[in-house]
CHARMM internal coordinates of N, CA and C (Angstrom, degrees):
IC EDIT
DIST 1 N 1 CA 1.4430
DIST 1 CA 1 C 1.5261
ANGL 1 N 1 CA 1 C 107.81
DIST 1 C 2 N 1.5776
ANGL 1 CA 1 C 2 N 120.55
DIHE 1 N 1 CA 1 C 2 N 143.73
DIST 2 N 2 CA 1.4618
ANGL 1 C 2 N 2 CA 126.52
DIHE 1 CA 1 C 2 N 2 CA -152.47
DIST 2 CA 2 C 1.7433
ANGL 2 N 2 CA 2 C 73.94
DIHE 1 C 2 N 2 CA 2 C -98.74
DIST 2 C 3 N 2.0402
ANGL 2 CA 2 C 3 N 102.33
DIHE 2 N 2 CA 2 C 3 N 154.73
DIST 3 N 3 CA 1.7381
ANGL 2 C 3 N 3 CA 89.49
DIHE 2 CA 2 C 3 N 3 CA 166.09
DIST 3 CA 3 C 1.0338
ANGL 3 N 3 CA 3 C 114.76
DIHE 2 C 3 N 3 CA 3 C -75.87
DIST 3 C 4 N 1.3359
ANGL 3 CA 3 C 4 N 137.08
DIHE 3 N 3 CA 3 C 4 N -16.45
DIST 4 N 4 CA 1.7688
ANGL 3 C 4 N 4 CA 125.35
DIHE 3 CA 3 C 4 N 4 CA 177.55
DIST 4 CA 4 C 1.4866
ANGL 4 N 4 CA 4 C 109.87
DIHE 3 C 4 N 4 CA 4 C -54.82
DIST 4 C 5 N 1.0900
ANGL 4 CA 4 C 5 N 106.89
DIHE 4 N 4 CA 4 C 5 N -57.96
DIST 5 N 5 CA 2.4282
ANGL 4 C 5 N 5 CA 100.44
DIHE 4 CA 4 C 5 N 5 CA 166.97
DIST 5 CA 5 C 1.3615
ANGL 5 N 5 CA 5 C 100.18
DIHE 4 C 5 N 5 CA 5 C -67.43
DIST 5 C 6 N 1.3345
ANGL 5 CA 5 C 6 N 81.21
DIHE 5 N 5 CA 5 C 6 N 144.74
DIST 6 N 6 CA 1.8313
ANGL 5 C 6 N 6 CA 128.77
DIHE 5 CA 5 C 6 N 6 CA 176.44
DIST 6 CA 6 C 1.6182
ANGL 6 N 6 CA 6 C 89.78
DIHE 5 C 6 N 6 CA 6 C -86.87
DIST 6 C 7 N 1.1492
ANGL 6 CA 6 C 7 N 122.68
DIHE 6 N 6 CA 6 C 7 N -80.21
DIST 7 N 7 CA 1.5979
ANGL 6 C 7 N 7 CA 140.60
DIHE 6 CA 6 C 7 N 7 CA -158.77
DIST 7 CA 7 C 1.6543
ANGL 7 N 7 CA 7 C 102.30
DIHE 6 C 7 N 7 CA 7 C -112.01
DIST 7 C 8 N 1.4747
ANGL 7 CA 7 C 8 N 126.66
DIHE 7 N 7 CA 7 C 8 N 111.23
DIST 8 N 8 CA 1.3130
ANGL 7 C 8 N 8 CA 101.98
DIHE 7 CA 7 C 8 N 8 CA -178.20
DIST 8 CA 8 C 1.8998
ANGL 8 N 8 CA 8 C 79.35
DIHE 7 C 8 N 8 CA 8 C -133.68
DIST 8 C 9 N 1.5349
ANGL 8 CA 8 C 9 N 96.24
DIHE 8 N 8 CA 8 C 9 N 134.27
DIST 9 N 9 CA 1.8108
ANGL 8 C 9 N 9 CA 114.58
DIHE 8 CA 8 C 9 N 9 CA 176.72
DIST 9 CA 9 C 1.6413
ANGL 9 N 9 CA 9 C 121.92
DIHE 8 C 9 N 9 CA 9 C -58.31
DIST 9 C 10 N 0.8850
ANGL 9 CA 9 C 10 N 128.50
DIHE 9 N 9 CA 9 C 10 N 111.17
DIST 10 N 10 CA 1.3147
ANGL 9 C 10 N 10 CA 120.60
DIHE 9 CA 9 C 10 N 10 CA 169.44
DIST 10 CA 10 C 1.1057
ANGL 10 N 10 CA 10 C 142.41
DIHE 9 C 10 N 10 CA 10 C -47.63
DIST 10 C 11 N 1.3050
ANGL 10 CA 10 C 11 N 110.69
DIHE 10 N 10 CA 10 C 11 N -3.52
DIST 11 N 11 CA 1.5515
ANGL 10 C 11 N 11 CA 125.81
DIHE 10 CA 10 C 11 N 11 CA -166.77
DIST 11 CA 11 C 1.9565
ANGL 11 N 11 CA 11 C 102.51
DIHE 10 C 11 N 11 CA 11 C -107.62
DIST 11 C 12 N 1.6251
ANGL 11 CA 11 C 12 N 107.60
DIHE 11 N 11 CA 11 C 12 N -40.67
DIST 12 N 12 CA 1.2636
ANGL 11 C 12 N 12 CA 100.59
DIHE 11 CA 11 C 12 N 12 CA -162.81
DIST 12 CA 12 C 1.6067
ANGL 12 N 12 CA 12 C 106.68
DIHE 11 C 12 N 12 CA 12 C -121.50
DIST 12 C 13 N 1.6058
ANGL 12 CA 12 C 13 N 117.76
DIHE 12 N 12 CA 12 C 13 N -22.29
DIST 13 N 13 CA 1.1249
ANGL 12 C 13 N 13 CA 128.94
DIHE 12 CA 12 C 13 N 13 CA 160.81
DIST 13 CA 13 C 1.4840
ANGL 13 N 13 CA 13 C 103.50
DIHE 12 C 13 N 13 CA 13 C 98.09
DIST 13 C 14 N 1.1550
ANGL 13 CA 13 C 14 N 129.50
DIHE 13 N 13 CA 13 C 14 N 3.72
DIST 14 N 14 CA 1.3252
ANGL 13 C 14 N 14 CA 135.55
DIHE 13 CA 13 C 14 N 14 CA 157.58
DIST 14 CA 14 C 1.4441
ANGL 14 N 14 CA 14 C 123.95
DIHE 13 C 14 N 14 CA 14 C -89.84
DIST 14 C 15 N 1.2545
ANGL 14 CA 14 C 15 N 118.73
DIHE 14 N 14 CA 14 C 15 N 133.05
DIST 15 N 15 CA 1.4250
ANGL 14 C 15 N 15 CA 145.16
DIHE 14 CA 14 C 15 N 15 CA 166.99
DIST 15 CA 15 C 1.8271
ANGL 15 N 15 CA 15 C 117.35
DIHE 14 C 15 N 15 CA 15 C -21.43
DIST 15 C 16 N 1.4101
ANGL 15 CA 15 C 16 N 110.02
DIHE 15 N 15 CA 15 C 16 N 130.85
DIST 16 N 16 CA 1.6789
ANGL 15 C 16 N 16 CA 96.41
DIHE 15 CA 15 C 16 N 16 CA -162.86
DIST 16 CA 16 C 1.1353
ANGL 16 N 16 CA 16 C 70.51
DIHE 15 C 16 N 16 CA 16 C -118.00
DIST 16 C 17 N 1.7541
ANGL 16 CA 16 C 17 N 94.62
DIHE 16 N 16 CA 16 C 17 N 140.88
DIST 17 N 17 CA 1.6119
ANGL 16 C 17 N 17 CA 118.94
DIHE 16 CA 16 C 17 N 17 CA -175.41
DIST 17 CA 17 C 2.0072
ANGL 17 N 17 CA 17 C 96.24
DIHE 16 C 17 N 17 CA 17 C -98.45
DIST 17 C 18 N 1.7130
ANGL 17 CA 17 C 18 N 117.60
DIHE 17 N 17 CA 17 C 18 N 138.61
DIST 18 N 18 CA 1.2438
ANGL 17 C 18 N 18 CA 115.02
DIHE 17 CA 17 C 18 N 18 CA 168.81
DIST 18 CA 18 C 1.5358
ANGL 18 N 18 CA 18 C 120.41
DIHE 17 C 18 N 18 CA 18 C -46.59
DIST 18 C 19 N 1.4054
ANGL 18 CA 18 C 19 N 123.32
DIHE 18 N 18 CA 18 C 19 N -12.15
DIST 19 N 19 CA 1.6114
ANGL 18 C 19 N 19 CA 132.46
DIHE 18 CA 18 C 19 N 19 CA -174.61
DIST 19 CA 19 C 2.1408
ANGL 19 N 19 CA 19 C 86.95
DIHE 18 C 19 N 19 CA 19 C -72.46
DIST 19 C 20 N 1.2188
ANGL 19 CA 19 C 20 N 101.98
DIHE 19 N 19 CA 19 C 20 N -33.48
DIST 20 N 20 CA 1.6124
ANGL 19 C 20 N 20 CA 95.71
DIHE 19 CA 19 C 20 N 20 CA -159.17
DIST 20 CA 20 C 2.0159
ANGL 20 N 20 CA 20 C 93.85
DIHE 19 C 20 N 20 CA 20 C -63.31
DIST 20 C 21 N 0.9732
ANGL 20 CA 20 C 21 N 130.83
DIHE 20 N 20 CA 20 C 21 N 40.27
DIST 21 N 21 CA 1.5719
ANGL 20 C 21 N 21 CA 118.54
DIHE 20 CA 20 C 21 N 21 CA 148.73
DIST 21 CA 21 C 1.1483
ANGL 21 N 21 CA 21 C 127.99
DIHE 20 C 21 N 21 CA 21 C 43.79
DIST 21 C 22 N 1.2782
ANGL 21 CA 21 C 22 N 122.45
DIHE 21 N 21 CA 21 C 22 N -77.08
DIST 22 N 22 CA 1.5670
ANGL 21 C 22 N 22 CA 156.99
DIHE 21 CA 21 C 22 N 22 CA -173.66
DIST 22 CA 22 C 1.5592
ANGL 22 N 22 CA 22 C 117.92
DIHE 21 C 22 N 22 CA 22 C -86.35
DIST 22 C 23 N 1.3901
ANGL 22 CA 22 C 23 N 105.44
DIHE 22 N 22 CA 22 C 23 N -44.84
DIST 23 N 23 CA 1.7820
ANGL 22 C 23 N 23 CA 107.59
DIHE 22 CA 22 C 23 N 23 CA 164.57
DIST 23 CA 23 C 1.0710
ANGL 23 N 23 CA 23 C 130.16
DIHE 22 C 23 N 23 CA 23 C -1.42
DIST 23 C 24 N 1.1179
ANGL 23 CA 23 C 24 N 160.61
DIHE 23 N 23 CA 23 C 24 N 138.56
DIST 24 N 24 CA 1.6334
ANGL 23 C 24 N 24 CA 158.47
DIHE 23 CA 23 C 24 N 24 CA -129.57
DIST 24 CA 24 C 1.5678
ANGL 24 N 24 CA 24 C 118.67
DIHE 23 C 24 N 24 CA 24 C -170.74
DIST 24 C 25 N 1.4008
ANGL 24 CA 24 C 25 N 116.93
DIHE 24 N 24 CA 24 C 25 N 108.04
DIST 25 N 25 CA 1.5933
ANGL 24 C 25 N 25 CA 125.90
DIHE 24 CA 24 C 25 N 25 CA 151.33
DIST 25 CA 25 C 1.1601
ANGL 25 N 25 CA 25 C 125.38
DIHE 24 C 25 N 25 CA 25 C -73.59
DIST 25 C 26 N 1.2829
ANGL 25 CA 25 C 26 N 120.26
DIHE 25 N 25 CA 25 C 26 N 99.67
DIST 26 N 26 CA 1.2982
ANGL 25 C 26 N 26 CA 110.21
DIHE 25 CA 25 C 26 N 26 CA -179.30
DIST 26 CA 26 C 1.6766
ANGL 26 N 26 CA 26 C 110.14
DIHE 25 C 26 N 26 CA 26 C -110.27
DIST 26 C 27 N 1.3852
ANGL 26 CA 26 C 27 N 102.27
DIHE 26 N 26 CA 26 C 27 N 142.52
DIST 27 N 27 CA 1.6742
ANGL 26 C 27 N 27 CA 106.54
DIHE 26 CA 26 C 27 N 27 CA -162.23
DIST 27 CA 27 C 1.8247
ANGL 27 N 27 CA 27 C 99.22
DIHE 26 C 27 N 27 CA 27 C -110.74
DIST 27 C 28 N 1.3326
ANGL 27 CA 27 C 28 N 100.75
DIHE 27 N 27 CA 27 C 28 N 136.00
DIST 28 N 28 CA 1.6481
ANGL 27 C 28 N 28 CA 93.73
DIHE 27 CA 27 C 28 N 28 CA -170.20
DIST 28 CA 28 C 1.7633
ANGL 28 N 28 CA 28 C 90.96
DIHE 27 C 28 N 28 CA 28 C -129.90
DIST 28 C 29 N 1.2051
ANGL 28 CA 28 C 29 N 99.94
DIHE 28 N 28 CA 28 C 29 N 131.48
DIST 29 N 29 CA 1.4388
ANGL 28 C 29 N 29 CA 118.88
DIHE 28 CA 28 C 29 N 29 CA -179.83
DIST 29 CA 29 C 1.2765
ANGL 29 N 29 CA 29 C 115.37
DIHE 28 C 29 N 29 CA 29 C -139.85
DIST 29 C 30 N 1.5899
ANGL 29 CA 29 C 30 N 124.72
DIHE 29 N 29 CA 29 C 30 N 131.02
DIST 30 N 30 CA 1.4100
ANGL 29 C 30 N 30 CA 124.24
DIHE 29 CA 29 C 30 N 30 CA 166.52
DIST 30 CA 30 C 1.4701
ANGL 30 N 30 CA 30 C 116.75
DIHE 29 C 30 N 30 CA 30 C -10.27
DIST 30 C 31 N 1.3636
ANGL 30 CA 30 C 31 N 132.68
DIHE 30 N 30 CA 30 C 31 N 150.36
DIST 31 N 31 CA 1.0868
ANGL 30 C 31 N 31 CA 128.06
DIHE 30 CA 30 C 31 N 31 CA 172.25
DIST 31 CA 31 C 1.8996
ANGL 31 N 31 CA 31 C 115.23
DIHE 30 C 31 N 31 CA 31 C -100.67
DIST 31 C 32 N 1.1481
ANGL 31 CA 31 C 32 N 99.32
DIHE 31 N 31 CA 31 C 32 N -9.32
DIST 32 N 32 CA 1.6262
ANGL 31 C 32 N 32 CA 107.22
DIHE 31 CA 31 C 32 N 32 CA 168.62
DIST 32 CA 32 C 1.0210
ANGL 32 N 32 CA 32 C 129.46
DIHE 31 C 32 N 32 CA 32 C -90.40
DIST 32 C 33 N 1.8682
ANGL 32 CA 32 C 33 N 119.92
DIHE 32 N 32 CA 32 C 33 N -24.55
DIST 33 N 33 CA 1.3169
ANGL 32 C 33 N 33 CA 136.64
DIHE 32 CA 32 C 33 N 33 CA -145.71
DIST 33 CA 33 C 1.9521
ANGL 33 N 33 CA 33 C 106.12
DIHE 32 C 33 N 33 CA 33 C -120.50
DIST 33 C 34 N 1.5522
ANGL 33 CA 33 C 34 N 107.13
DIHE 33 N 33 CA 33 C 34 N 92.08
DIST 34 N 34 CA 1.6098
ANGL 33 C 34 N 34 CA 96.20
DIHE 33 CA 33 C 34 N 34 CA 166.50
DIST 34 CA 34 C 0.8710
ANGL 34 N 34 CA 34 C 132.29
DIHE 33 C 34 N 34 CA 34 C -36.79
DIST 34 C 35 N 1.2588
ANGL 34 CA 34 C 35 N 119.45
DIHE 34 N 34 CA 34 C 35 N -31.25
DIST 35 N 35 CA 1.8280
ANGL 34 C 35 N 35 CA 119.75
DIHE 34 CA 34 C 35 N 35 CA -150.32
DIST 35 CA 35 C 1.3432
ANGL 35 N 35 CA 35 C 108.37
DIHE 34 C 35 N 35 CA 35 C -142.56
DIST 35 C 36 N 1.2156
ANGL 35 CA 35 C 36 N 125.01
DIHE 35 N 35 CA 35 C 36 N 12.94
DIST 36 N 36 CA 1.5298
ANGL 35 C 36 N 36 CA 146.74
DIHE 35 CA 35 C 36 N 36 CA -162.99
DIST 36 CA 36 C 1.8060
ANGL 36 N 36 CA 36 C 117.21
DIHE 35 C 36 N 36 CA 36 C -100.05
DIST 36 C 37 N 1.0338
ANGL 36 CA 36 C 37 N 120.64
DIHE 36 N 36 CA 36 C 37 N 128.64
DIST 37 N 37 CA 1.6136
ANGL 36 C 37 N 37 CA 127.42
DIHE 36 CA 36 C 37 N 37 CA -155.41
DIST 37 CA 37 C 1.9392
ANGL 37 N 37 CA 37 C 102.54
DIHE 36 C 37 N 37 CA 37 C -39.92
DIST 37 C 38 N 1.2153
ANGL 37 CA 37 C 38 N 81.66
DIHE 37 N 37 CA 37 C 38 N 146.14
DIST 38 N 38 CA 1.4912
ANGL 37 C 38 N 38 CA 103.71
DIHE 37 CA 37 C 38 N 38 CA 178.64
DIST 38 CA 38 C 1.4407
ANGL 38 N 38 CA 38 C 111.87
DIHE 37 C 38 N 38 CA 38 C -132.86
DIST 38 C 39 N 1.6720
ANGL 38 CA 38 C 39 N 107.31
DIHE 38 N 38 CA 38 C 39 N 148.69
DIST 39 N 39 CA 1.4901
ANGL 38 C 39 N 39 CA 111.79
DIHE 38 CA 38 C 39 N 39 CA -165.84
DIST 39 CA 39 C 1.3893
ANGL 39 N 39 CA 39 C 90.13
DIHE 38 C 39 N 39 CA 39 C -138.38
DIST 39 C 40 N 2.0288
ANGL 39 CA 39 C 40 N 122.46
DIHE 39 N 39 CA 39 C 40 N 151.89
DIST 40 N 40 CA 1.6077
ANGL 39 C 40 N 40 CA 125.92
DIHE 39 CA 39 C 40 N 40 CA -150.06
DIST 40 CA 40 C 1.2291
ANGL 40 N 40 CA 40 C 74.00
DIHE 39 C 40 N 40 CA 40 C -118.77
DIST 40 C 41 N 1.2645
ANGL 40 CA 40 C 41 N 135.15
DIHE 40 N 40 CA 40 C 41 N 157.33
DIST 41 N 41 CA 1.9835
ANGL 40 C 41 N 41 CA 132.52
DIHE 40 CA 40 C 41 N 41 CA 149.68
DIST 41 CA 41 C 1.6004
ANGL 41 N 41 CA 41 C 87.55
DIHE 40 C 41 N 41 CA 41 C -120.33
DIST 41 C 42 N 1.4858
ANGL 41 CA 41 C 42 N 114.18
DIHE 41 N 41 CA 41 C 42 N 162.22
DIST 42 N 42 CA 1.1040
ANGL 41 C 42 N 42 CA 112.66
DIHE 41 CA 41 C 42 N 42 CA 165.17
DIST 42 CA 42 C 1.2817
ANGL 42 N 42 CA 42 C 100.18
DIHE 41 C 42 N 42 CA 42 C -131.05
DIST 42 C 43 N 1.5038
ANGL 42 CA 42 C 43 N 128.83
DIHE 42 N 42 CA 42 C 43 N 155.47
DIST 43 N 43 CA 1.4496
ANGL 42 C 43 N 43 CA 136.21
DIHE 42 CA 42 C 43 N 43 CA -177.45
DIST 43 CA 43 C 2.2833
ANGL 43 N 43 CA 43 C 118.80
DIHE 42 C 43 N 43 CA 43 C -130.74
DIST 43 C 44 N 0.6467
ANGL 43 CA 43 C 44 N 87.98
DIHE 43 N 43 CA 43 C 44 N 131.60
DIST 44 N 44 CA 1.3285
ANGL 43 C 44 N 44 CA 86.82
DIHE 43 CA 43 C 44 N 44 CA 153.18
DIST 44 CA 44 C 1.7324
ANGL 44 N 44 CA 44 C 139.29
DIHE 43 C 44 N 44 CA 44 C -59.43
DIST 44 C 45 N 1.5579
ANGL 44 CA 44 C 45 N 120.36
DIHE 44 N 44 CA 44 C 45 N 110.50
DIST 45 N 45 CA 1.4982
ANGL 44 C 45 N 45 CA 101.06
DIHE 44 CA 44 C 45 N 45 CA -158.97
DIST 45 CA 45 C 1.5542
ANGL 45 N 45 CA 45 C 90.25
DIHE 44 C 45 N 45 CA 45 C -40.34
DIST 45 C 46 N 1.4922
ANGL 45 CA 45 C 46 N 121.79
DIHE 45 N 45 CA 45 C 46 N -108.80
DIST 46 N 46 CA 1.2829
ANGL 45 C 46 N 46 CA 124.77
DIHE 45 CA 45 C 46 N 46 CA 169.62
DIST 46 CA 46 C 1.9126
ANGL 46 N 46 CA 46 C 125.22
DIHE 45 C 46 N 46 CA 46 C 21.27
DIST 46 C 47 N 1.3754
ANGL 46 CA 46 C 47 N 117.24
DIHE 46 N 46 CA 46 C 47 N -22.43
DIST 47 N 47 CA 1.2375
ANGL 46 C 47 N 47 CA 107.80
DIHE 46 CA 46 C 47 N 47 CA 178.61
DIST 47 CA 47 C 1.5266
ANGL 47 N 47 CA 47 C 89.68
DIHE 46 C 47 N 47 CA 47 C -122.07
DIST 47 C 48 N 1.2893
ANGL 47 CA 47 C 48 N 111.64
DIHE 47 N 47 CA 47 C 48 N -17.52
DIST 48 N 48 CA 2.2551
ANGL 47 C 48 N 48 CA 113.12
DIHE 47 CA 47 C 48 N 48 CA 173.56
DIST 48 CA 48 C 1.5606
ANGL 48 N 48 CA 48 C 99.14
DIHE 47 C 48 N 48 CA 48 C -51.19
DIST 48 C 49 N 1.4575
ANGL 48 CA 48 C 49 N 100.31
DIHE 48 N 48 CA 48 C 49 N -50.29
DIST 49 N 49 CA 1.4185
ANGL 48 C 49 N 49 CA 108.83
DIHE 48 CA 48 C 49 N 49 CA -153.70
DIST 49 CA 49 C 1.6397
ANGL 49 N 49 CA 49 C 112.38
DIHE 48 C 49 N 49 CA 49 C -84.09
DIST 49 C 50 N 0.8202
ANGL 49 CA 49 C 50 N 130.58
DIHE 49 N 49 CA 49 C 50 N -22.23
DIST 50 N 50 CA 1.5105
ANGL 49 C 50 N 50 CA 148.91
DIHE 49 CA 49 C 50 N 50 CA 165.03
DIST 50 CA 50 C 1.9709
ANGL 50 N 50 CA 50 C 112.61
DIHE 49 C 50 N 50 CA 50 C -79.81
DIST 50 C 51 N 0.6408
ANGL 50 CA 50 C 51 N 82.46
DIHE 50 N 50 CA 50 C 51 N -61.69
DIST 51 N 51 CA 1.6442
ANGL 50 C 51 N 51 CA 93.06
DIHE 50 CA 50 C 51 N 51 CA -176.70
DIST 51 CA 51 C 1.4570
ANGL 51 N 51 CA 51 C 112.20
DIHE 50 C 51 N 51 CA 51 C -84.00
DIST 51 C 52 N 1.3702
ANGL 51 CA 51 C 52 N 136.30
DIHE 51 N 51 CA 51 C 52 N -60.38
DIST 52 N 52 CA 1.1859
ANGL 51 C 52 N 52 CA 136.55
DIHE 51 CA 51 C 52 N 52 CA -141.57
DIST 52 CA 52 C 1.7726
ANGL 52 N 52 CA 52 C 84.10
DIHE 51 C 52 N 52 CA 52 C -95.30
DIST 52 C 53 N 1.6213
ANGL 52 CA 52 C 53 N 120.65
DIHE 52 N 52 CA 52 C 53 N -60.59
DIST 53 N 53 CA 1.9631
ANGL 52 C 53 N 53 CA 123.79
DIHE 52 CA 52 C 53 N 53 CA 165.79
DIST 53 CA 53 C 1.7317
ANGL 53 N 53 CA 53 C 100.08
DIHE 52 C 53 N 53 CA 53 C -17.27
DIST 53 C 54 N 0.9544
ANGL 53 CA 53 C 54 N 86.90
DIHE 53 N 53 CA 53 C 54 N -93.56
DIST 54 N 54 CA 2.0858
ANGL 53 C 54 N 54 CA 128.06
DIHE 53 CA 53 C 54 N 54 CA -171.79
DIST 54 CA 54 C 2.0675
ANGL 54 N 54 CA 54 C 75.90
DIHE 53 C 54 N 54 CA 54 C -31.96
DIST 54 C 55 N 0.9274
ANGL 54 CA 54 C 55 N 161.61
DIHE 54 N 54 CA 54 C 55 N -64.07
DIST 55 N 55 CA 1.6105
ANGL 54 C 55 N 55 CA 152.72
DIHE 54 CA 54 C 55 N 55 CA -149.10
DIST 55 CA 55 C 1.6843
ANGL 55 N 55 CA 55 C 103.20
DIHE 54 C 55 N 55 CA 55 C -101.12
DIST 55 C 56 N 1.7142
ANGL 55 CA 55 C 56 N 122.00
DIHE 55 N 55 CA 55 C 56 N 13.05
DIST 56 N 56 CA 1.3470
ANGL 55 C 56 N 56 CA 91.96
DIHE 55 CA 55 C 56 N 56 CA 157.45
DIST 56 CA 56 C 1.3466
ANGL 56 N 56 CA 56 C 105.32
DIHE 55 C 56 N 56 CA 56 C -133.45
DIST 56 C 57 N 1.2162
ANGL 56 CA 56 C 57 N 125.67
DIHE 56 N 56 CA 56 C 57 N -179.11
DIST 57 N 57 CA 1.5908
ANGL 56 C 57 N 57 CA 143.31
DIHE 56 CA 56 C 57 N 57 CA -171.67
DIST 57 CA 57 C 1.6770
ANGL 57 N 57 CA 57 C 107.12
DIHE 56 C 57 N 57 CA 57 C -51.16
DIST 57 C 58 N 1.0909
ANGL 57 CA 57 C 58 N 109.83
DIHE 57 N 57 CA 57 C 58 N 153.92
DIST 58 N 58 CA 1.6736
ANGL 57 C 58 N 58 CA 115.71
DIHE 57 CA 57 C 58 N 58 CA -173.14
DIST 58 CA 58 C 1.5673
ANGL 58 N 58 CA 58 C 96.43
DIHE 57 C 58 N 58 CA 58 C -67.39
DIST 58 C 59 N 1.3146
ANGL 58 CA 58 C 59 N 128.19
DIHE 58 N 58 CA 58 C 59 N -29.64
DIST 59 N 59 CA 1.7449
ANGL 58 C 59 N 59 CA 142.24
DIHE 58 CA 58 C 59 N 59 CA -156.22
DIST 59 CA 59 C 1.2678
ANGL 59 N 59 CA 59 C 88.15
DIHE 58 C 59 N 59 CA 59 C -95.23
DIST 59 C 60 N 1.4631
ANGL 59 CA 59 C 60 N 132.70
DIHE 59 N 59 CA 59 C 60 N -1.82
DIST 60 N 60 CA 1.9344
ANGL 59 C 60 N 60 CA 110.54
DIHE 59 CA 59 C 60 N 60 CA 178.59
DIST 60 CA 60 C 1.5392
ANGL 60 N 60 CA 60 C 88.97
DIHE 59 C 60 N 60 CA 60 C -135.43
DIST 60 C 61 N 1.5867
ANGL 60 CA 60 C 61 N 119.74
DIHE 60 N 60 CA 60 C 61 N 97.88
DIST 61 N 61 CA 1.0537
ANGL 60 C 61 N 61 CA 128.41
DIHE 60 CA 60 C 61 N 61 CA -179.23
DIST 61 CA 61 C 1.7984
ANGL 61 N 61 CA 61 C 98.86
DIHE 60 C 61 N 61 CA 61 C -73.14
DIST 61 C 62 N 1.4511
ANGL 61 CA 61 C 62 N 100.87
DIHE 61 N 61 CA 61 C 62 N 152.49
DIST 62 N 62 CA 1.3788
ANGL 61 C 62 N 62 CA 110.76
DIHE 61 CA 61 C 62 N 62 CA 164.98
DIST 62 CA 62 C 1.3949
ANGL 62 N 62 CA 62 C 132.74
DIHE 61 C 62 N 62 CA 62 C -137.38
DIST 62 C 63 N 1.6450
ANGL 62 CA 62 C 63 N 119.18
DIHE 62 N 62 CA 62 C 63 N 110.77
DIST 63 N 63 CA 1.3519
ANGL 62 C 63 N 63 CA 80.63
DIHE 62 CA 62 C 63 N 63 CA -166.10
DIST 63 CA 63 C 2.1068
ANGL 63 N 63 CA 63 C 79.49
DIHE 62 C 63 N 63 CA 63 C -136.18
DIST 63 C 64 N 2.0218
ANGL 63 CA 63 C 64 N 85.98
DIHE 63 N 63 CA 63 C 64 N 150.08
DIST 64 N 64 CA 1.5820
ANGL 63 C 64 N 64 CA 80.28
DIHE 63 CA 63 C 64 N 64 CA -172.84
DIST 64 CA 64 C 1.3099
ANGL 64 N 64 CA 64 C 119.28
DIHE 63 C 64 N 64 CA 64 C -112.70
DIST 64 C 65 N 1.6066
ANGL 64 CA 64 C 65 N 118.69
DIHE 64 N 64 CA 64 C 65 N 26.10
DIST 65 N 65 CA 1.0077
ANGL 64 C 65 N 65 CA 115.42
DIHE 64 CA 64 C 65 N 65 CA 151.49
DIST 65 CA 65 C 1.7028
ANGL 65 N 65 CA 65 C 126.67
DIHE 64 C 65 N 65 CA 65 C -70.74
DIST 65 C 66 N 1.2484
ANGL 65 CA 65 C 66 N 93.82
DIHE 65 N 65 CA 65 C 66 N 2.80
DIST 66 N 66 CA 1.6101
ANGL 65 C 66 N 66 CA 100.79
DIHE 65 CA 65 C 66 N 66 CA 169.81
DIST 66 CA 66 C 1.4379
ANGL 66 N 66 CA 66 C 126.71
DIHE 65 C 66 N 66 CA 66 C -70.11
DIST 66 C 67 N 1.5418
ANGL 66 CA 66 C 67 N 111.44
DIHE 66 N 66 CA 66 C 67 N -27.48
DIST 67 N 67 CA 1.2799
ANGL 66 C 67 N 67 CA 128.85
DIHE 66 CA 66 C 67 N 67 CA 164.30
DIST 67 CA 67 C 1.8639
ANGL 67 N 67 CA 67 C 117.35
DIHE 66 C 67 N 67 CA 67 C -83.00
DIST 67 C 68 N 1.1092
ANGL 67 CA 67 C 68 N 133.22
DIHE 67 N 67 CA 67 C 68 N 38.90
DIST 68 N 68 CA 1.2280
ANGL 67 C 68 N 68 CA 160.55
DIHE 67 CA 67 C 68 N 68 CA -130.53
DIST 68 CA 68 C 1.9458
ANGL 68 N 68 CA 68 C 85.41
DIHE 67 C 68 N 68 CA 68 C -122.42
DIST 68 C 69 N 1.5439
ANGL 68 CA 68 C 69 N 116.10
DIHE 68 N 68 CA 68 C 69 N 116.88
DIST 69 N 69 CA 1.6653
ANGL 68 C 69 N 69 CA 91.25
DIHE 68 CA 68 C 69 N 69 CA 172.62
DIST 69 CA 69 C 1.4037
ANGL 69 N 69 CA 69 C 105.77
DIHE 68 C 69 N 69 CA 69 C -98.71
DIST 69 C 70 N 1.5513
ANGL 69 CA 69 C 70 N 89.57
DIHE 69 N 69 CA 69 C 70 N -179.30
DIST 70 N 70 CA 1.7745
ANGL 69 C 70 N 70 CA 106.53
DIHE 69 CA 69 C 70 N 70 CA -158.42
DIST 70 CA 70 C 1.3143
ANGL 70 N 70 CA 70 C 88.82
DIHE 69 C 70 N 70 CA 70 C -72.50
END
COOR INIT
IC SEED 1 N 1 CA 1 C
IC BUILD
């Protein structure tokens, strides 16, 4: 991430504006390890939903208007 972005998407490499709503941190950590390094990605709803949907199994629905705030 360049220091001029705050939030920059992993998928497209452009800057997520606070208007983006839905936008997504996703934190990825070992799956064995409690206490073991963790890394944040941030995404664009719009590139969550295209990119991150579209790359998993028909059986792990995704949908990111679920992350929608109150």
């Amino acid at each position: 991430m360049t220091a001029e972005l705050r939030y920059q998407c992993c998928y497209c490499d452009k800057e997520i504006e606070v208007a983006d709503r839905c936008a997504l941190r996703v934190t990825v950590s070992g799956l064995w390890s409690d206490d073991g390094p963790l890394q944040d990605l941030f995404a664009h709803s719009q590139c969550a939903a295209d990119k991150l949907a579209a790359g998993l199994s028909r059986t792990v629905p995704f949908d990111v208007e679920t992350f929608e705030p109150d």
